[in-house]
C-alpha positions in Angstrom: -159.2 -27.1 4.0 -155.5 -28.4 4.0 -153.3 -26.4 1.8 -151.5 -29.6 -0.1 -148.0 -28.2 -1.0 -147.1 -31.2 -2.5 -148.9 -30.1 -6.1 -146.3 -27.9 -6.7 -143.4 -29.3 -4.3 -142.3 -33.1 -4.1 -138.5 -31.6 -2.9 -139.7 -30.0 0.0 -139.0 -32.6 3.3 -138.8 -29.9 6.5 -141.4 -27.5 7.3 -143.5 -25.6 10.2 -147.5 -25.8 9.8 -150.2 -25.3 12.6 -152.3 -28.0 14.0 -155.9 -26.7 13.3 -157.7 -29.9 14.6 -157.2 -33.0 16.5 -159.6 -36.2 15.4 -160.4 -39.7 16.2 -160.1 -41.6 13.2 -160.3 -46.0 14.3 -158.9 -45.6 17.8 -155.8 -43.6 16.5 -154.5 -40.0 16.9 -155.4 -38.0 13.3 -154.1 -34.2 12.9 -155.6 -31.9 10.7 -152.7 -29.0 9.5 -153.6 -25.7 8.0 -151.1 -26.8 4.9 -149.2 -29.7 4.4 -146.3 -31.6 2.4 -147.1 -34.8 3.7 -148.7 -37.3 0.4 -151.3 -39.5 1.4 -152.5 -42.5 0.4 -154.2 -41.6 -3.0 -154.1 -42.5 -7.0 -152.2 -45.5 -6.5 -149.3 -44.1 -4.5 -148.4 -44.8 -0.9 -148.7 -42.2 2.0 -145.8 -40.5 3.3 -144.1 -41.7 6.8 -141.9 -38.8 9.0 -142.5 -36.7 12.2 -144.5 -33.9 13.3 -142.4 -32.8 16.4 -141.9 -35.5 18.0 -144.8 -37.8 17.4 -144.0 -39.8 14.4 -146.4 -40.0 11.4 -147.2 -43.4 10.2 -150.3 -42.8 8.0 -151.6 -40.2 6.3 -155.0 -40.8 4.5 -157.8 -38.5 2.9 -160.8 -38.3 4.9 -164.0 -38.5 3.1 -164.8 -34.5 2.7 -160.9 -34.7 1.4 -159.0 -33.6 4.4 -155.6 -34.4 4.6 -155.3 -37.1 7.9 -152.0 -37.4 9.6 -151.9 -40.2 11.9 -149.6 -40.5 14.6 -148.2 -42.5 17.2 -147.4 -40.0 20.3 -149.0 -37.0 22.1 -148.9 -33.3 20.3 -151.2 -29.9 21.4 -153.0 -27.5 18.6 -150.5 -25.0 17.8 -147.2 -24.6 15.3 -145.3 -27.9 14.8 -142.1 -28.6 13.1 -143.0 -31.3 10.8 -140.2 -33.5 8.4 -140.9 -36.2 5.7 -138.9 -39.2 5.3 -136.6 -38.2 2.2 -135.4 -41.8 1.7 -139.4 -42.8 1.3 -140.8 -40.2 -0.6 -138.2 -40.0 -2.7 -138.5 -43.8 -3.9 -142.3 -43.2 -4.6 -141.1 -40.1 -6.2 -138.9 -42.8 -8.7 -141.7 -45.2 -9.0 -144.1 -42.8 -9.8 -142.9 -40.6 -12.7 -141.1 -44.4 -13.8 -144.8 -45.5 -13.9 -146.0 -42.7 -16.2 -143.0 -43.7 -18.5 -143.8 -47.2 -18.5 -147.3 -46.9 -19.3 -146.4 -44.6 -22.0 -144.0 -46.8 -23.5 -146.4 -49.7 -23.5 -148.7 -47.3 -25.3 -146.2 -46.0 -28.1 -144.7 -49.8 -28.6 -147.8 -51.9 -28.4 -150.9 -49.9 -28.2 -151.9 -51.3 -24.6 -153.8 -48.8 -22.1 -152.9 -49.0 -18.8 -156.3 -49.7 -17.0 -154.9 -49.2 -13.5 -151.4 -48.7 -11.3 -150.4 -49.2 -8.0 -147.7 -48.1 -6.5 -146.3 -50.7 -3.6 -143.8 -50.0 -0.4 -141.4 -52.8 -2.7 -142.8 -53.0 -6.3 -145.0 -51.2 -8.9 -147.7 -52.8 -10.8 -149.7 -51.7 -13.6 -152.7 -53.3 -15.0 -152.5 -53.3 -19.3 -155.7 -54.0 -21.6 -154.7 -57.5 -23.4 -151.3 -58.2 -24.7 -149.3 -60.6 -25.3 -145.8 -60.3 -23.9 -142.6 -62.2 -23.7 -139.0 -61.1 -23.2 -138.4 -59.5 -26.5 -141.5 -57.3 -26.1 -141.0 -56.4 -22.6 -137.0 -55.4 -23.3 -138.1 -53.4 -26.0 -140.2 -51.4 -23.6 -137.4 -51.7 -21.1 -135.0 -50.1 -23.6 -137.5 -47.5 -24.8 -137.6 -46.3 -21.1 -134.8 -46.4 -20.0 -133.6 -44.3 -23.2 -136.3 -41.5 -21.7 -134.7 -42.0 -17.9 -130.9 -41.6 -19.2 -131.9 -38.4 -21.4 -132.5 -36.8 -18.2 -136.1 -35.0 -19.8 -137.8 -32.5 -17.9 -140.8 -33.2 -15.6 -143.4 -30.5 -15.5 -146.3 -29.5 -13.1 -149.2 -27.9 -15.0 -151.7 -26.7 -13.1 -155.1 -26.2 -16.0 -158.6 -25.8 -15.8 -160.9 -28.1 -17.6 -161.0 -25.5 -20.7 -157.2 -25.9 -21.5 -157.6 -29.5 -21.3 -157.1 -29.7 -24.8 -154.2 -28.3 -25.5 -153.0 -31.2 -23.8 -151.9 -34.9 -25.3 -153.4 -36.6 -22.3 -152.5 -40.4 -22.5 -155.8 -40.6 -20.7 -159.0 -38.3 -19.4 -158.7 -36.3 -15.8 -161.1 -38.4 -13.1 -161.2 -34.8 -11.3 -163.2 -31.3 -11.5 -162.0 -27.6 -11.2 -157.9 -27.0 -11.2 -156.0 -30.5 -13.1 -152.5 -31.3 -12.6 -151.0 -32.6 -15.3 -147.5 -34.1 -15.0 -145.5 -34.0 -18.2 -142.3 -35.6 -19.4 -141.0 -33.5 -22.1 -142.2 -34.7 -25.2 -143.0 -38.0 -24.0 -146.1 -38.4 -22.1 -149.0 -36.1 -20.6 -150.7 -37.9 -17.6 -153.2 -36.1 -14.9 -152.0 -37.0 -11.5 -152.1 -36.0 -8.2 -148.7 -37.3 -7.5 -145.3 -37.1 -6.1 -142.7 -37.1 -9.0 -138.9 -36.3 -9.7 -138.0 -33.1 -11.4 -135.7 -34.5 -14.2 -136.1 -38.1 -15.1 -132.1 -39.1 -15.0 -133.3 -39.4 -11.3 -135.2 -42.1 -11.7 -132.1 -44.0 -12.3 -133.1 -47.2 -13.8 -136.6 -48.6 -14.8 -136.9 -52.7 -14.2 -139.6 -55.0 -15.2 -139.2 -57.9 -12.7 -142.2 -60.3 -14.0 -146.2 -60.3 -15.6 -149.0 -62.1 -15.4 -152.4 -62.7 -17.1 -155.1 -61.6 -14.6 -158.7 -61.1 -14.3 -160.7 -59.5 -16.9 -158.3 -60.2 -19.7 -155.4 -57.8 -18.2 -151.8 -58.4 -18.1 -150.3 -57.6 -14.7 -146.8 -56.4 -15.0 -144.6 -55.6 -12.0 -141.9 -53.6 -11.9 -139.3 -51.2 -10.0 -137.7 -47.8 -10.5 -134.2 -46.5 -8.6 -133.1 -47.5 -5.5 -135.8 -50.0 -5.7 -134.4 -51.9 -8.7 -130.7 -51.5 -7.4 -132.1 -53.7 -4.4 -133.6 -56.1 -6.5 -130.4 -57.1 -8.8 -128.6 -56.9 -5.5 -130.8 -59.8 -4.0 -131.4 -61.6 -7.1 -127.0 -61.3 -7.8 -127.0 -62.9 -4.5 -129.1 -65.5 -5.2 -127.5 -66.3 -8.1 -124.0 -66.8 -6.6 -124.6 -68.5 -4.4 -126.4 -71.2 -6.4 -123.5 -71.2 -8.6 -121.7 -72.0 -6.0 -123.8 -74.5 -4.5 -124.2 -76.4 -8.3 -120.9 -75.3 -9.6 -122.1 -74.7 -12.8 -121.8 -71.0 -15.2 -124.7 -69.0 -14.5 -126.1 -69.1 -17.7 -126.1 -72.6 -17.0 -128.9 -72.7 -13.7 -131.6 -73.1 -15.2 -130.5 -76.3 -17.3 -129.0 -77.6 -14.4 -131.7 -76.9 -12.1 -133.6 -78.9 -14.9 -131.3 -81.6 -14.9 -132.2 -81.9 -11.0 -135.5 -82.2 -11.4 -135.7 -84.4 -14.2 -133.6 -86.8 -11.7 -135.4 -86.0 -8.5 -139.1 -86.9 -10.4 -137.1 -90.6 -11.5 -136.1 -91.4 -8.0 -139.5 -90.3 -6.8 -141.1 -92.6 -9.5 -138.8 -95.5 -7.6 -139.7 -94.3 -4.6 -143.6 -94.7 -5.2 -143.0 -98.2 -7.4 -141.1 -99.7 -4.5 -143.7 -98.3 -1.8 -146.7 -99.5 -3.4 -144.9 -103.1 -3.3 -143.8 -102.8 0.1 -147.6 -101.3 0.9 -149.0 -105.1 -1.3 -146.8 -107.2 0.8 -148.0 -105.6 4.2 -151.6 -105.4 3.2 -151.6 -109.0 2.0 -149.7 -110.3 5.7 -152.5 -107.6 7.5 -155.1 -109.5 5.7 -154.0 -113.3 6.5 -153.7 -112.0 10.0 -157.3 -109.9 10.6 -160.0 -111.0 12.6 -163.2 -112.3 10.9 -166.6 -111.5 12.0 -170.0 -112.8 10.8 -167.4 -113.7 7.9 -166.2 -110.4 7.3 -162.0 -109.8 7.9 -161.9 -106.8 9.9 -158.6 -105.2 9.5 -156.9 -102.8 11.8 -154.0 -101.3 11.3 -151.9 -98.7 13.6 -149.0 -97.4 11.7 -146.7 -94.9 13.6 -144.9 -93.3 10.3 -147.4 -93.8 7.4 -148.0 -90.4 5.6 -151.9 -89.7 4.5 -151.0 -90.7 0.9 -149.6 -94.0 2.3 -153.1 -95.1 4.2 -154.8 -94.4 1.2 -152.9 -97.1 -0.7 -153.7 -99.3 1.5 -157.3 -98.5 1.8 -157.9 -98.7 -2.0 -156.6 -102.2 -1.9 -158.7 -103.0 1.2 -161.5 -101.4 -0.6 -161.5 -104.0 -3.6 -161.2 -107.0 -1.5 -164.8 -108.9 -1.1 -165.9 -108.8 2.4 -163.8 -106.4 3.9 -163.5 -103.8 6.2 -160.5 -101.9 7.1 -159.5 -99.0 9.8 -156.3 -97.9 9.0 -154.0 -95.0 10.9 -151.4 -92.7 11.7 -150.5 -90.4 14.0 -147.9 -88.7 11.0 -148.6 -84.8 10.8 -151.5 -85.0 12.9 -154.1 -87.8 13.9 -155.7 -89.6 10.6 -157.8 -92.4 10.0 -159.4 -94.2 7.4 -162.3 -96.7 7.1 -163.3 -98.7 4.0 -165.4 -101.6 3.3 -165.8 -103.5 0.6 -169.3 -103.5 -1.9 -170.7 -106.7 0.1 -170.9 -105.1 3.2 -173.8 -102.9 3.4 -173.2 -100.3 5.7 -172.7 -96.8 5.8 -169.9 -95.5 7.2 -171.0 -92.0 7.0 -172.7 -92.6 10.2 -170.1 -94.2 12.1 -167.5 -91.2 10.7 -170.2 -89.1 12.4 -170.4 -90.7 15.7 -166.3 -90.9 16.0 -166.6 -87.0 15.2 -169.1 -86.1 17.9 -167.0 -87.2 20.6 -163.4 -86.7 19.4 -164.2 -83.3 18.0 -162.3 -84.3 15.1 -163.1 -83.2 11.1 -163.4 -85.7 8.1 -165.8 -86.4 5.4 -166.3 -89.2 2.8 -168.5 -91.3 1.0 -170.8 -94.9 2.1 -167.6 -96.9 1.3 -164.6 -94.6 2.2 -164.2 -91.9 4.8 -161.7 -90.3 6.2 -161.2 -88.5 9.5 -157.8 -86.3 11.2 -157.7 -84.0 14.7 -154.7 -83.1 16.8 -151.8 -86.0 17.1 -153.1 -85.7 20.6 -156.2 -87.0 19.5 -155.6 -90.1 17.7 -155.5 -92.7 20.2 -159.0 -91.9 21.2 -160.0 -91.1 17.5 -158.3 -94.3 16.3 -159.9 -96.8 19.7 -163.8 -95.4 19.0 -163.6 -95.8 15.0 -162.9 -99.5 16.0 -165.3 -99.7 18.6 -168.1 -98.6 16.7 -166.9 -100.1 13.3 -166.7 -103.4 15.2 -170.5 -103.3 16.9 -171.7 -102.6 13.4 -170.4 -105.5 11.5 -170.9 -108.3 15.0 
């Protein structure tokens, strides 16, 4: 069994171990060490990344009978190895970790939510809370309650107990494991089992961010957040962001938002013209495509080929082919793709179910629809052939 220094170590990033087995684990290389710094995959937290010689390490998971799996891409021999950790990584998770625990406690203290379950991202944090309500003033009072524990600089502490000192312990909740717990304290904060990397002191954590939440499944609150470097990346993109819509608006920044408003407010006007003037555009071509269709056994047969009509278009015109009497329509367009539509009107008694289905069979097209309305698309390359058999067979059925 791997020796997992990383229980008592997170600080630790070069060291020499010996390769005791060499496995097979999906098609990639997987080495088994006789001890180990390298965090997998477990309780939320992401695996370490780094190099073992030469070969570098891009998983590291726990096998079934709990062996710690170091999977890498290049060859290596059983033997000593130099192995090293990727500081910049592990040291992040290291932040988002113990800013986790805080966060959960803080929630706890403030509000009385549980956190039900965490996990820790490669770009944000996200922990699961028992129902609550938030909104801003809650969730910057939890920021500010955090953040107060982060700039105190508190001790973190490993404490390694066995289940009959459990206990003595405050535990914000129950150990999931057997035999020797680990129980990661922040002085006089919170008491958390975990199997964890964490920082020593929590001044390194830097700065604890809630970025957004969300209700989710099960009646549980999703909120994300990021610790450290993490959340100095995040105001970094979102300053950006913000300056350059400033520019782009010229407006305050405490301004965006109603401005952005203001835009929208406009753009949903002009697309309320928009639709007004197209639908009377749409009447004046339908009524001149009407006057101008062919009539069979009585019935206008109206064809239409339209070379910029978007989907939303056709179906304008279909619904006013659709409540003419004695009509049938084949309307399409060749916009985004090959579509067409066919309609007839309650007089005409056919179903054109079956002819959608006979158009489909040989133009290998998709669609779907009802007796009086269906509607079929394919590849642009398609249409010509989709568009040429609809009236084909539309045209035998009504002769």
């Amino acid at each position: 069994m791997t020796e997992r220094l990383y229980y008592t170590d997170s600080y630790t990033t070069k060291f020499k171990a010996k390769v005791v087995d060499i496995k097979n684990v999906n098609g990639k290389i997987a080495l088994l060490l006789d001890k180990t710094y390298f965090y997998p995959t477990s309780g939320g937290q992401e695996h370490d990344t780094g190099y073992i010689n030469t070969a570098k390490v891009v998983d590291v998971l726990l096998s079934e009978d709990e062996e710690v799996l170091h999977i890498i891409e290049g060859e290596i021999s059983t033997g000593e190895v130099e192995c090293t950790i990727d500081w910049e990584r592990r040291f992040s998770n290291m932040q988002q970790h113990t800013g986790q625990h805080i966060l959960s406690r803080a929630f706890e203290i403030l509000f009385s939510c549980e956190t039900v379950s965490s996990r820790l991202g490669d770009d944000i944090g996200t922990i699961d809370l028992d129902a609550v309500d938030l909104n801003y003033d809650k969730i910057h009072e939890v920021e500010e309650l955090s953040n107060k524990i982060v700039w105190e600089n508190r001790e973190v502490k490993i404490h390694l107990i066995n289940a009959s000192e459990v206990s003595k312990f405050p535990l914000r909740k129950p150990p999931k494991v057997s035999g020797t717990i680990r129980i990661i304290e922040v002085k006089d904060f919170d008491f958390s089992p975990c199997g964890g990397t964490h920082v020593s002191r929590t001044g390194e954590i830097g700065l604890i961010k809630i970025r957004r939440w969300e209700r989710v499944k099960g009646g549980l609150t999703r909120v994300e957040f990021v610790c450290g470097i993490r959340a100095l990346r995040d105001f970094q993109n979102k300053n950006k962001i913000s300056n350059e819509l400033v520019s782009i608006l010229s407006v305050p920044e405490v301004e965006l938002p109603a401005q952005v408003n203001k835009i929208l407010d406009l753009q949903k006007e002009k697309q309320k013209l928009i639709n007004s003037l197209t639908e009377r555009i749409i009447d004046f071509e339908a009524e001149k495509l009407l006057q101008s269709s062919e009539k069979i056994n009585g019935i206008n047969f109206v064809i239409a080929k339209f070379e910029n009509r978007s989907v939303n278009e056709l179906k304008i015109f279909a619904r006013k082919f659709l409540n003419l009497p004695n009509t049938v329509s084949i309307l399409g367009s060749k916009t985004d793709g090959a579509n067409v539509i066919m309609t007839r009107s309650p007089e005409v008694e056919i179903d054109l179910r079956e002819i959608l289905k006979e158009v489909l069979s040989v133009t290998e097209g998709r669609g779907g629809g009802k007796a009086d309305f269906v509607q079929c698309g394919g590849s642009a390359e398609n249409f010509e052939k989709m568009f040429d058999i609809s009236v084909e067979k539309l045209k035998t059925k009504i002769s």
